[in-house]
C-alpha positions, 0 to 999 in steps of 0.5 A: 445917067448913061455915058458914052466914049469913043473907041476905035473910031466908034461910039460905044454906050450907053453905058451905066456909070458902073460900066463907065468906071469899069472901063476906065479902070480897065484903060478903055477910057483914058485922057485922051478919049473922047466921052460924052453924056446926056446934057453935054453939048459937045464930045470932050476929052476925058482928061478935061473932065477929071483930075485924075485922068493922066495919073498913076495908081500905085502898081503902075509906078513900077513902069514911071520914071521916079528919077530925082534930078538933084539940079532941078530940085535944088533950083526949083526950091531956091526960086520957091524960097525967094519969091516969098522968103518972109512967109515961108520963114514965119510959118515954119518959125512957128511950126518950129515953135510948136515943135519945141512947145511939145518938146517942153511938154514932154520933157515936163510930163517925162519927169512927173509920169516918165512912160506917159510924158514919152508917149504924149510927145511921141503921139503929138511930134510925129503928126505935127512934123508931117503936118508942116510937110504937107502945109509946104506941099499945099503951098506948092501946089498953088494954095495958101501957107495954112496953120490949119494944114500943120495938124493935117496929120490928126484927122482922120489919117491919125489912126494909119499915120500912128501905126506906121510911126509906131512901126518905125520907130519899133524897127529903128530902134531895133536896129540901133540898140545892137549896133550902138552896144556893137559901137561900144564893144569895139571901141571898149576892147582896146581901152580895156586892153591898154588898162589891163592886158591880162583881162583881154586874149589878143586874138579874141581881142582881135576877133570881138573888134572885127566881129563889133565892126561888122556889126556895127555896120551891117547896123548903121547900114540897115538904119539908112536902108530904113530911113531912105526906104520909108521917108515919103510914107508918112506923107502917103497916108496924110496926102494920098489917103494910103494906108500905113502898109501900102505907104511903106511898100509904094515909098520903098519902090518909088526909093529903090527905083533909082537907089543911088540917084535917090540917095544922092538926092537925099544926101544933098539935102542933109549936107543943105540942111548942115550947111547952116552950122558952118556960120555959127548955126545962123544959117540954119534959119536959111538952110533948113527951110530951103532943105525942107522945100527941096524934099517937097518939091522931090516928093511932088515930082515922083508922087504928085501924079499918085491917085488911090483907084477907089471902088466907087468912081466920081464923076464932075458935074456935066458942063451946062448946056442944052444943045447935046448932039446924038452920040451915035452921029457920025458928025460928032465922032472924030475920025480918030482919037486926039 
């Protein structure tokens, strides 16, 4: 079925669906052009015909605004939290159980078959984590708090959200074995010297300190780095269909855009989340949830807006009606685009 879309105040087409799809990938076509085909009874916006019209593909994030306006998050998620705080508890109580349920499993299977017992729970922990991410997300954006939604992570995506988990735990435990036996070097030196100062050269003594402290922070700053720099890739694969590459470099972006904003975002979510410590852990119950939310709701602000450009376009069914006026009528072609 051929298409047509107005550009510069003219009717072009008929085009095939291929011509269609090339030319709003090229940006011929966007949101607000008026299209038009066999069946339809009036000119429309192709905005109003497609979800996708008005998002993102990944490279055109490099010109969006990616601000993470702290206040607004916060006050989003505290509104979300309290206009169903008995649901969204008990849902995430129960995803909270299952996560212990396989804590138990692993700790079982560890002392019976230690490599295997470490690699079933590291297989079944990540996806259930990023499943309770996208069942809050999917509530958020208007559907129903789903349990299904928890094991979102072992469909399909399953294979691509290993890989990236495999990766990162590889990398950040890279990190942290120099940087803790750095930890232990700097802190070792002095008692070692008070115990014993024959074994220890003050000057050298003086030089490993230094030398383990930097270390040790070059380490701790890298595992930060690391952990900022992926934190919405998981969720990529799992909600956006990304591949375990193309998610870490589009999280990393989107991270680094405005780095410190970001940071304070995500500061401010670890201090809500700790919060709950401070009344005897009870608090926990409250602030953990309303720290989750916030994360969600960060990430639907700077990727809601994300589509993956697929090599074969859809298009929605043409509204029903049979009066369709001739696209090359000049009555039917605005003037200009709207």
């Amino acid at each position: 079925m051929s298409w047509y879309f107005v550009r510069n105040q003219t009717a072009e087409g008929p085009v095939s669906e291929a011509e269609f799809a090339a030319a709003v990938a090229k940006g011929d076509v966007i949101g607000t052009t008026l299209v038009w085909r066999e069946g339809w009874p009036n000119w429309v916006t192709w905005e109003s015909q497609t979800s996708d019209a008005g998002r993102w593909t990944p490279d055109q994030y490099l010109q969006a605004d990616l601000r993470t306006p702290v206040g607004e998050i916060w006050g989003q998620a505290w509104n979300w939290f309290w206009r169903e705080p008995g649901p969204l508890l008990g849902y995430i109580l129960l995803a909270v159980l299952l996560g212990l349920a396989i804590f138990v499993l692993n700790i079982g299977l560890s002392i019976l078959l230690p490599i295997v017992g470490s690699l079933v729970g590291f297989v079944l922990q990540g996806p259930v984590y990023v499943g309770l991410w996208y069942m809050l997300l999917d509530r958020y954006r208007g559907g129903t708090l789903n349990l299904k939604n928890l094991f979102r992570g072992f469909g399909p995506r399953f294979p691509q959200l290993m890989i990236f988990l495999t990766i990162q735990a590889a990398a950040l435990m890279a990190i942290m074995v120099p940087t803790m036996l750095a930890l232990v070097i700097m802190m070792g030196i002095p008692l070692i010297q008070q115990a014993n100062p024959e074994l220890v050269i003050p000057e050298w003594g003086l030089v490993g300190v230094l030398l383990s402290a930097g270390i040790s922070l070059v380490g701790v700053t890298l595992y930060f780095y690391v952990a900022i720099a992926w934190l919405y890739a998981p969720l990529l694969v799992v909600d956006k269909g990304l591949d375990f590459w193309p998610a870490m470099q589009l999280s990393r972006r989107v991270a680094y855009r405005h780095p410190w904003g970001f940071s304070w975002f995500l500061l401010v979510v670890s201090v809500v989340a700790a919060a709950g410590i401070l009344l005897l852990g009870v608090g926990l119950v409250l602030t953990v949830p309303l720290s989750l939310l916030m994360l969600v709701v960060g990430y639907e602000r700077q990727l809601g807006r994300l589509k993956v450009p697929s090599a074969e376009a859809t298009f929605p069914p043409p509204p029903i009606g049979t009066a369709a006026p001739g696209p090359a009528d000049p009555g039917n072609i605005p003037p200009r685009e709207y």
